[in-house]
ZAMARGU-4260 file (C-alpha; in steps of 0.2 Angstrom, whole numbers, plus 5000, padded with zeros to 4 digits):
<rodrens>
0) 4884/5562/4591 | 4901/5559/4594 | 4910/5561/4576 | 4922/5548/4578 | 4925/5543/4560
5) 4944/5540/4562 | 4946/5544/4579 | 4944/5559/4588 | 4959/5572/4584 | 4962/5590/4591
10) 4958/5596/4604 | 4956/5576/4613 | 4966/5564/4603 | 4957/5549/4607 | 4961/5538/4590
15) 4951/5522/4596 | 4933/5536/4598 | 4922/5528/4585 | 4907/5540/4579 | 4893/5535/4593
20) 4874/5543/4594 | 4871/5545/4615 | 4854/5546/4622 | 4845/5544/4606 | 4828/5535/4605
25) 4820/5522/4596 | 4827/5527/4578 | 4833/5544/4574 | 4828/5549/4554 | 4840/5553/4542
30) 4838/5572/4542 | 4839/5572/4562 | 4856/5562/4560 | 4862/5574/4548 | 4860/5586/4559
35) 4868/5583/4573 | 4883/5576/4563 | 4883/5596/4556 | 4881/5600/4574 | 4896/5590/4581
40) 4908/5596/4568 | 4903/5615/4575 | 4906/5608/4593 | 4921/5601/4590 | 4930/5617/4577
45) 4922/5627/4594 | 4932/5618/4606 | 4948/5617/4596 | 4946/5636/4595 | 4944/5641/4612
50) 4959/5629/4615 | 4969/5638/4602 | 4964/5655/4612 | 4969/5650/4625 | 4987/5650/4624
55) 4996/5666/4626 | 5001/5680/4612 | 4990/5669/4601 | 4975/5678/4593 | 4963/5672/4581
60) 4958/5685/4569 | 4948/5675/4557 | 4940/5659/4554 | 4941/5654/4537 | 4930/5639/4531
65) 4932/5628/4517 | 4930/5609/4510 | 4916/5598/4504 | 4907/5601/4523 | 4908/5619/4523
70) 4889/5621/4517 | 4877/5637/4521 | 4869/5627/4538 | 4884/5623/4546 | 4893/5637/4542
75) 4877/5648/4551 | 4877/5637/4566 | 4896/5639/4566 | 4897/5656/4564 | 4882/5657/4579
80) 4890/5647/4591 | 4906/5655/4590 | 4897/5673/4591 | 4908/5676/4577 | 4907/5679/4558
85) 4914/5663/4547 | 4920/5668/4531 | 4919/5654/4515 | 4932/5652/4504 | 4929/5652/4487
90) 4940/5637/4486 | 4929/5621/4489 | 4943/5610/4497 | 4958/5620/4503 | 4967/5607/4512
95) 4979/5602/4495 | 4979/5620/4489 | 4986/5624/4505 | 5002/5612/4503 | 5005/5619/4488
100) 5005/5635/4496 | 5018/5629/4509 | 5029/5622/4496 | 5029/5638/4484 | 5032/5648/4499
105) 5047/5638/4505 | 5053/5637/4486 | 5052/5657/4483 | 5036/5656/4472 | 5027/5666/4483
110) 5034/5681/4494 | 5025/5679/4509 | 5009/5675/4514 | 5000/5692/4513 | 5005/5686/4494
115) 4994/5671/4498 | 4983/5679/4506 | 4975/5689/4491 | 4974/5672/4480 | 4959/5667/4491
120) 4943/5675/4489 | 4929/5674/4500 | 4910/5669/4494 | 4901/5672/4511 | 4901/5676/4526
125) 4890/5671/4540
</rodrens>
């Protein structure tokens, strides 16, 4: 499956990809395309991390997973096909919380980020 819902962002940019099944069969089941929608969403965080690692004096220390896809399955595939743990965040959709975060930082609310850093507590990791 190529998840190509809106387009395809980091690491290819490719905003006219359209999500697309290749070399599937007569008609895959629901639980099949589940599946390998969970698995394309791995791929994908995987190549934009080895992008990302790529560059120098950049090292990834953590992978921190949160919003409404960051379920136990992916999350163990992830954490498999990255051959490193992936930490859940108790925070079921991060992506707001972390503008707020930016915004309070730049305004004084918060110190710093090790400030932050202790707001967010971890469920899991796989």
């Amino acid at each position: 499956m190529i998840p190509g819902m809106y387009g395809i962002a980091a690491p290819y940019w490719k905003e006219t990809a359209v999500t697309e099944f290749i070399g599937r069969g007569e008609c895959l089941s629901k639980e099949v395309q589940l599946r390998v929608g969970m698995e394309s969403i791995a791929f994908l965080i995987s190549d934009i991390l080895q992008k990302i690692q790529s560059l120098p004096d950049l090292r990834i220390n953590r992978i921190l997973a949160s919003g409404g896809a960051a379920r136990p399955p992916l999350l163990q595939f992830q954490a498999d096909l990255l051959g490193a743990p992936v930490h859940h965040a108790s925070i079921s959709d991060a992506t707001a919380l972390g503008g707020a975060f930016l915004a309070g930082l730049s305004m004084g609310f918060w110190k710093d980020m090790k400030e932050i850093q202790s707001l967010i507590r971890e469920e899991e990791i796989f």
